[in-house]
C-alpha positions in Angstrom: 60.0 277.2 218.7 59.3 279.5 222.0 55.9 277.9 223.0 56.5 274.6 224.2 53.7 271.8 225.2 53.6 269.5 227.3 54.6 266.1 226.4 51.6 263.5 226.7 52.6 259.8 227.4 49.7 257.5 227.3 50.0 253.2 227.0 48.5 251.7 223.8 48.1 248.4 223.9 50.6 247.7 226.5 53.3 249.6 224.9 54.1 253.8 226.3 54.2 256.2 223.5 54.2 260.1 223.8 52.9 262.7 222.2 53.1 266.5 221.6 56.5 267.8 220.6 57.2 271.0 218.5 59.3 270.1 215.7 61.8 271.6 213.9 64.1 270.8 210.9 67.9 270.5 211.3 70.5 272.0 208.3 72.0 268.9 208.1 72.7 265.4 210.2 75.9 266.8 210.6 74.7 269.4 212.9 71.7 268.1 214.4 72.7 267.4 217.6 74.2 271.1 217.9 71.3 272.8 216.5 68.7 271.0 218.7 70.7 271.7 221.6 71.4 275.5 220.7 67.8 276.1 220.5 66.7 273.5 223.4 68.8 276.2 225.6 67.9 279.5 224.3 66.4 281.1 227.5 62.6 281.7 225.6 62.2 277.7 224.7 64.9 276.1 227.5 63.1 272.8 226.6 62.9 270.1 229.5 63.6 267.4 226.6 65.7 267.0 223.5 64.6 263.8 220.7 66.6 263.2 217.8 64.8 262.0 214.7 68.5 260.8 213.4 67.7 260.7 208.9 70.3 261.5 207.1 67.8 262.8 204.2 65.5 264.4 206.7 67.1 265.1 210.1 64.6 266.8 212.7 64.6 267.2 216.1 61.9 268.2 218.5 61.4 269.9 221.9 58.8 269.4 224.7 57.8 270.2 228.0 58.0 267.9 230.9 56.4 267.7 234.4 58.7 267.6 237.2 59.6 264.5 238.5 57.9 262.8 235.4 58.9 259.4 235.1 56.8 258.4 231.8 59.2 257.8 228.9 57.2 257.2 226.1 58.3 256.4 222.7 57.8 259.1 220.0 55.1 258.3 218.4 55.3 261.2 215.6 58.5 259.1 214.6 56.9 255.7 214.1 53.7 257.1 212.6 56.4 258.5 209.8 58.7 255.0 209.9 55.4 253.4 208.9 54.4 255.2 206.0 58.0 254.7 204.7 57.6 251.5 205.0 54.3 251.5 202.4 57.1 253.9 200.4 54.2 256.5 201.5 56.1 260.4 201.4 52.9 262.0 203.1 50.3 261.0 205.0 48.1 262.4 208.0 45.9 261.1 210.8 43.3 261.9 213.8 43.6 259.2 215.8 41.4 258.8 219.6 43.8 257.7 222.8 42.9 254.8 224.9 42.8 258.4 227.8 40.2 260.0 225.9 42.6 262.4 224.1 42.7 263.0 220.4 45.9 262.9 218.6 46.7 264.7 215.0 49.6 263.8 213.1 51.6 265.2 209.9 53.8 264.0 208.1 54.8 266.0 204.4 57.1 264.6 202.1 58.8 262.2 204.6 59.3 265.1 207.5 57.0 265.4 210.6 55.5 268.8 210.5 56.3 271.5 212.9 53.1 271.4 214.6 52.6 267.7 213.1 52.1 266.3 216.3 49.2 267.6 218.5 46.8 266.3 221.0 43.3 267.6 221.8 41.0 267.0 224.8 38.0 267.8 222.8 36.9 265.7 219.5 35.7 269.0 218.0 38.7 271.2 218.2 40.6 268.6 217.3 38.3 267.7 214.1 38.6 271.8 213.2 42.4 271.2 213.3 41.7 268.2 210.9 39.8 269.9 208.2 42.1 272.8 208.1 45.2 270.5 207.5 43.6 268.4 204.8 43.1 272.1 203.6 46.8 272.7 203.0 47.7 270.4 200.4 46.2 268.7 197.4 47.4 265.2 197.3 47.3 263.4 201.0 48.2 260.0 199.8 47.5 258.7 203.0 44.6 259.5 205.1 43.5 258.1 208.3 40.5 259.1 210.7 38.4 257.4 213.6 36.2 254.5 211.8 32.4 256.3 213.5 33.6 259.9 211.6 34.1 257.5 208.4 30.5 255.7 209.1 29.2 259.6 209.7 30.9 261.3 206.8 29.7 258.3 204.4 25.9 259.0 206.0 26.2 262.6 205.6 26.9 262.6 201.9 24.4 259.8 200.7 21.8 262.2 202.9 23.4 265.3 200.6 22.9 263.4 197.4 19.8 262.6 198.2 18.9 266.3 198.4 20.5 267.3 196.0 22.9 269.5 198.3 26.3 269.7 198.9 28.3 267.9 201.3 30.9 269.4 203.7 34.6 269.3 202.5 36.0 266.5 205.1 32.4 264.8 204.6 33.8 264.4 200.9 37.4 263.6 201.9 36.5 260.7 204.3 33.2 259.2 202.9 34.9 258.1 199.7 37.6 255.1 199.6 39.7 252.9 197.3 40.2 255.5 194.2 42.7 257.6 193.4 41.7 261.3 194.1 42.3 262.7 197.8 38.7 262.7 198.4 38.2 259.3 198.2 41.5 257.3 200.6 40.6 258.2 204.4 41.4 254.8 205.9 40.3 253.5 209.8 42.8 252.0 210.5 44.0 251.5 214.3 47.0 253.6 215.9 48.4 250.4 217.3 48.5 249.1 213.5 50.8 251.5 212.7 52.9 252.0 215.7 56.1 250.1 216.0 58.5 250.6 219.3 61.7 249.7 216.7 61.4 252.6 215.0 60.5 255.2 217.8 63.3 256.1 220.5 62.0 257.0 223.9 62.4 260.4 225.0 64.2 261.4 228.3 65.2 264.7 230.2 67.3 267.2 229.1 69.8 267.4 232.3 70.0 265.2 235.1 71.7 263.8 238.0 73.6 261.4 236.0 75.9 264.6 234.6 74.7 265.0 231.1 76.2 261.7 229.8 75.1 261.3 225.9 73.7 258.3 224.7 74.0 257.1 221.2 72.7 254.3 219.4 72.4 253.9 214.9 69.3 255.7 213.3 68.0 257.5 216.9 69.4 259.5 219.4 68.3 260.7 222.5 70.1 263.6 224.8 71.6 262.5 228.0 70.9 260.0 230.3 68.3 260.5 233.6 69.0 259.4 236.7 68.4 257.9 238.7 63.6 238.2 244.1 60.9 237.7 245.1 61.3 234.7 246.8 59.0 231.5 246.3 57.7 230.1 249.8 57.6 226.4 250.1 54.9 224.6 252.1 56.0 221.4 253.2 53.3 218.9 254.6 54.2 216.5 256.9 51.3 213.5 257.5 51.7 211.5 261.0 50.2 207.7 260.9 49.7 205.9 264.2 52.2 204.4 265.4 51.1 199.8 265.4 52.9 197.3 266.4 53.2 195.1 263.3 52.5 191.5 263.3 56.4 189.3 262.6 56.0 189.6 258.7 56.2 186.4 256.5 59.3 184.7 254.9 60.0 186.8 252.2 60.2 184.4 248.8 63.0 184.4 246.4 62.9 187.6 244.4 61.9 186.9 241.0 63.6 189.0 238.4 61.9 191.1 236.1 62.7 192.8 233.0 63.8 196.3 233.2 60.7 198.7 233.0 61.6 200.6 229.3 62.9 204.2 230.3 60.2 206.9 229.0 60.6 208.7 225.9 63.1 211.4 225.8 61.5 214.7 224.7 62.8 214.9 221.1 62.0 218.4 220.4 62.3 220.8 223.4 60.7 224.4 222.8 63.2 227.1 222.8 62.9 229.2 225.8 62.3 232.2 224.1 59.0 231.3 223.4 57.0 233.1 225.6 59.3 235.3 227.1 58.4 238.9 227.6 60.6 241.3 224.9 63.6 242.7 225.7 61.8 246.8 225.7 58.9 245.3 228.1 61.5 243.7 230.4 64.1 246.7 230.5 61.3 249.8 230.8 59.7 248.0 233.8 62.8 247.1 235.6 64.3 251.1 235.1 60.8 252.7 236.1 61.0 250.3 239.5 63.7 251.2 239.7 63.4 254.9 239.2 60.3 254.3 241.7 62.9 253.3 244.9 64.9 256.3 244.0 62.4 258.5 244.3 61.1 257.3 247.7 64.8 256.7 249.1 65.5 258.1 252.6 67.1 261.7 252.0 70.2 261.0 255.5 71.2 257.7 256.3 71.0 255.5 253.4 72.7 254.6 250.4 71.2 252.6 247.5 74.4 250.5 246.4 72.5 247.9 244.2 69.8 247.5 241.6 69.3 244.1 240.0 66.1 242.6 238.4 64.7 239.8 236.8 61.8 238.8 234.9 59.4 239.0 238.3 61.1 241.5 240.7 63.8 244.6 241.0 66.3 243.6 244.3 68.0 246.6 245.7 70.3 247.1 248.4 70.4 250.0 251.1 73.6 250.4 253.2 73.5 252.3 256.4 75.5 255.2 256.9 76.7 256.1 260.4 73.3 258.3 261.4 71.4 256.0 259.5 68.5 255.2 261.6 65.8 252.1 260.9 62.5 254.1 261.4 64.1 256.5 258.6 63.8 253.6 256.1 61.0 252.2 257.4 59.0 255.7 256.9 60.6 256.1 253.4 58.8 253.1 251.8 55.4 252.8 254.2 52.4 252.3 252.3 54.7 251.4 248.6 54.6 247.9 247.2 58.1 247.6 248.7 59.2 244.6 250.9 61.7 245.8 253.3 63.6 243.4 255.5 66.8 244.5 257.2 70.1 242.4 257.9 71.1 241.0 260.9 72.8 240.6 263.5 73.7 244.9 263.3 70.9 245.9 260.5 73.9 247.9 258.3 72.0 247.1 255.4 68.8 246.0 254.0 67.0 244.5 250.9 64.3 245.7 249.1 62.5 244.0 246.6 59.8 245.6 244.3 57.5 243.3 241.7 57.4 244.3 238.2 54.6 245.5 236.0 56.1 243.5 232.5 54.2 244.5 229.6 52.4 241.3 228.5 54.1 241.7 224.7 55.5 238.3 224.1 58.2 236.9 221.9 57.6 234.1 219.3 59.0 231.5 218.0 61.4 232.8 215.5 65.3 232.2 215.3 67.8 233.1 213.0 71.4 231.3 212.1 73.6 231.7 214.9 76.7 233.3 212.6 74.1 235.6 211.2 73.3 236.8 214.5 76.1 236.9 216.3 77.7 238.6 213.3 75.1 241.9 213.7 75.3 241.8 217.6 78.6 242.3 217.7 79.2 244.2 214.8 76.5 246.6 216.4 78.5 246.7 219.5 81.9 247.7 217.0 79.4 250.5 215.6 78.1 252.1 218.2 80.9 251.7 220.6 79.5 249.5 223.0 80.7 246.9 225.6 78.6 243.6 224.3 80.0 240.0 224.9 78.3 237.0 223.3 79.7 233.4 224.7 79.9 230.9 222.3 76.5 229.0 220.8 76.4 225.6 223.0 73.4 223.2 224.1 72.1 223.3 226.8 74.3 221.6 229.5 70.9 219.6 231.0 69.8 218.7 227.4 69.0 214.9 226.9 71.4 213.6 224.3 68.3 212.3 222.2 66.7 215.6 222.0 66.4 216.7 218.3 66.2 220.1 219.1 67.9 222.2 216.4 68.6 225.3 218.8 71.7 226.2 220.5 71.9 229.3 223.6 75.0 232.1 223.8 75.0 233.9 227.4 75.5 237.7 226.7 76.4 240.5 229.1 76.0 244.5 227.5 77.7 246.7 230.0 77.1 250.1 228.9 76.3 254.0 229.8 73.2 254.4 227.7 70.0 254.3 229.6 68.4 250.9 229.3 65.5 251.7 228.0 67.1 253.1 224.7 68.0 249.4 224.8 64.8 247.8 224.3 63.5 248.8 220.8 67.0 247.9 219.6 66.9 244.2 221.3 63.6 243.4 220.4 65.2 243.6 217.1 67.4 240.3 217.8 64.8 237.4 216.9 65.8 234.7 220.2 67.3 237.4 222.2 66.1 237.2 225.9 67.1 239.7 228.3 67.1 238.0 231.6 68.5 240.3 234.3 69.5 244.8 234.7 71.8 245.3 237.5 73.7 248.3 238.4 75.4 250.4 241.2 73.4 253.3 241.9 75.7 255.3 244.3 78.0 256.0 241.1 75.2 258.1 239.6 76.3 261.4 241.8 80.1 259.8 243.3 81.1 259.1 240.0 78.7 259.5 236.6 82.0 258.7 234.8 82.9 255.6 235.9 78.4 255.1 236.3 77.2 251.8 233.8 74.5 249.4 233.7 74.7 246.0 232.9 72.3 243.6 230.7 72.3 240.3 230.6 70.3 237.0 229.2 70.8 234.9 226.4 70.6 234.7 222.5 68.8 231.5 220.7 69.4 230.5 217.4 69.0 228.1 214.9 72.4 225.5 214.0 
C-alpha cells in the first residue's frame, strides 16, 4: 500500500457507510494491530485512518485517506458486504452496486477475504463497468454475483438480440443475462445494497491520531484505532378565558343530596406496550448525538471559553460553556451566528452559558422484540467482563407508575456504560441487545486535552425484557 484513496462516506437508507479503503492481509490476528499500524506510519502511505477487520481465520486491515476536519464516520461497508455472504456460508462473491450520490461502488470478496483493491468507487458507470468485467475475468467460479437490475434487463436484451442473429454475445452480457443455474454465467443477482448491509457487522472507521492522545478502543470481533476528539425545552401556552363579571340572582334551597352509586372506575390498561417500541436504535441515537456534538467543537470560541459539558437525549445535545477570565460575550456570540445553535447565557454575571443543538436521529426504529431478562443481563455483563468495560445493569423491576392490574409481562433495568471508547463504536454493538434503549450521552469535554487519561463518556437508558 503507498497510494491511498480517499475514503467516501455516503447514507443509505438512513444508515452512513464508507467506502474506498486499500486492503491488506495481516500474518496473523496476533499481529494485526502491529502490522496495520507499522504500515499505516511508513512515511510513503502515513494513512489518516486505521480499520481492523478483527477474523481470526482471515484478519485484514485496511488504510484510507481522510479530508481534514472530516467528520463522516461511516461504517465499512467492504466488511458487511463480506459478513453477509458468510452468513449465506458464501466464500466468494462480487458486486457493482450504484450510491444513492450517484457514485458506483465495486466490491471483492475471494475466499472469505476482501480483496486488496476489493473495495472501489467510480464516478462514471462506464469505468466502473470496465473494472467489472475485468474482475469477473480473474476467476472461474463467482458463486455470488450481484449487478444493478437495468444492466441485468440490458445484458438479458442483448443476448436474446445475439441469438437471434446468430452472433455472439459479450462476456459480462453472458455472465449477467442468465440466472438460477449452476455455472458462473448464469447467478448475477439485483439485489439492493441496503439488503445486504448490516451496521452489526461493520465497525465505523475513525482517525488515526487525535486530540484525545491516541487512546485505543477495543470491542469483540472489530477494532478500530484510537479515539477522535473531540433540552430543548417545551413551551407551554396557557389560555386564560375572562367571563363578565353578573351579579347572580340569591340561588334556590339546595335539596337534600341524593346519593348515587359510585361511577365504576375505567378499565385499567391490561397490557401496556413496552417502551422500546418505537424508539430510535441505540447506533442512530449515539452517531447523532457525537456528530452534534463534534459540530459545537468545531465552532467553539478559540480564547475565552471552555466547553465543560455535553449531554443529549433523544431530541437535543445540551452543552455548557464556562467563561474564562478574558472571556468576552460577543466572542461566543460570533462563534455560533448563523448555526442551528440556541445560545442563552446565565445570569446575573453571564460566567457561563447553555447551548442546545437538535438532533438529526436516523429514523431506524426498534421493534417489538424482548428476550428473558437472565439471558440478557447474562451477555451484557459478561460483555462488559470481556471487553473490559465499565457497564452497570440495575435490577429488572416494574415500572414504579404501573397499575397493579396491568398484565404486562415486561420488566425495565436502568443501565449506565461509562467507558473510553468512542460512542459510536457503541452503537452496532447495542443495537445488538433486543429491548435496549439508550436514552442519554453525557460527558466532560475539557478532559479531552487536561486529561485524555482520566477522559470517558457515559451511556445511559434502559434494558426491557421479558419475565
Amino acid at each position: 500500500m503507498t497510494t491511498l484513496s480517499p475514503i467516501v462516506t455516503v447514507p443509505v437508507d438512513g444508515v452512513l457507510w464508507s467506502f474506498n479503503y486499500e486492503w491488506a492481509v495481516a500474518s496473523s490476528a496476533h499481529t494485526l494491530k502491529t502490522e496495520a499500524m507499522a504500515e499505516a506510519s511508513l512515511p510513503s502511505v502515513n494513512a489518516d485512518v486505521v480499520l481492523l477487520r478483527e477474523d481470526n481465520s482471515h484478519p485484514q486491515f485496511a488504510l484510507g485517506a481522510l479530508e481534514p476536519r472530516d467528520r463522516q464516520r461511516g461504517m465499512a461497508a467492504a466488511i458487511a458486504f463480506a459478513g453477509a455472504l458468510a452468513a449465506q456460508t458464501i466464500q466468494s462473491g462480487i458486486g457493482l452496486f450504484r450510491l444513492p450520490n450517484g457514485m458506483v461502488w465495486l466490491v471483492q470478496v475471494v475466499e472469505d477475504q476482501i480483496a486488496p483493491d476489493g473495495d472501489r468507487i467510480f464516478k462514471d458507470f462506464d469505468d466502473a463497468i470496465e473494472a467489472f468485467t475485468k474482475a469477473l475475468g480473474t476467476q472461474r467460479d463467482w458463486p455470488r454475483i450481484y449487478a444493478p437490475p437495468e444492466r441485468i434487463r440490458s445484458a438479458r436484451e442483448q443476448l436474446r438480440r445475439a441469438r437471434a442473429q446468430g452472433t455472439t454475445a459479450s462476456f459480462l452480457d453472458q455472465v449477467l443475462a442468465r440466472e438460477g443455474h449452476e455455472t458462473l454465467e448464469q447467478r448475477a443477482s439485483p439485489t439492493t445494497l441496503s439488503a445486504l448491509l448490516d451496521g452489526r457487522s461493520a465497525p465505523r472507521h475513525k482517525p488515526r491520531t487525535g486530540r484525545a492522545g491516541g487512546i485505543d478502543s477495543y470491542l469483540p470481533s472489530t477494532r478500530l484505532l484510537t479515539l477522535a476528539g473531540g433540552g430543548a425545552a417545551a413551551l407551554v401556552l396557557l389560555y386564560v378565558f375572562v367571563l363578565p363579571l353578573v351579579i347572580p340572582a340569591p340561588p334556590p334551597p339546595i335539596p337534600a343530596p341524593v346519593r348515587q352509586a359510585a361511577a365504576p372506575p375505567p378499565p385499567p390498561v391490561i397490557n401496556t406496550p413496552v417502551p422500546s417500541i418505537g424508539a430510535p436504535r441505540p447506533s442512530g441515537l449515539l452517531v447523532a448525538c457525537f456528530d452534534a456534538m463534534a459540530f459545537v467543537d468545531d465552532h467553539l470560541p478559540s480564547w475565552g471559553w471552555t466547553a465543560t459539558t455535553y449531554s443529549c437525549s433523544e431530541n437535543s445535545l445540551f452543552a455548557r460553556l464556562t467563561r474564562a477570565k478574558d472571556g468576552q460575550l460577543e466572542v461566543a456570540e460570533r462563534a455560533y451566528a448563523g448555526t442551528t445553535v440556541k445560545l442563552a447565557f446565565d445570569q446575573p454575571n453571564y460566567d457561563s452559558a447553555t447551548l442546545s443543538v437538535p438532533l438529526a436521529v436516523a429514523s431506524v426504529r426498534r421493534g417489538a422484540e424482548l428476550e428473558r431478562t437472565e439471558t440478557i443481563r447474562r451477555r451484557l455483563i459478561s460483555f462488559g467482563w470481556a471487553t473490559g468495560e465499565t457497564i452497570v445493569l440495575q435490577p429488572f423491576v416494574a415500572p414504579p407508575a404501573r397499575d397493579k392490574a396491568d398484565q404486562a409481562a415486561w420488566l425495565q433495568a436502568p443501565f449506565t456504560i461509562t467507558t473510553a471508547t468512542e460512542p459510536t463504536a457503541w452503537g452496532p454493538i447495542l443495537d445488538d441487545y433486543p429491548g435496549l434503549v439508550v436514552t442519554e450521552l453525557s460527558t466532560d469535554p475539557s478532559k479531552m486535552t487536561a486529561n485524555p487519561t482520566d477522559f470517558s463518556w457515559t451511556i445511559k437508558g434502559f434494558l426491557y425484557a421479558h419475565l
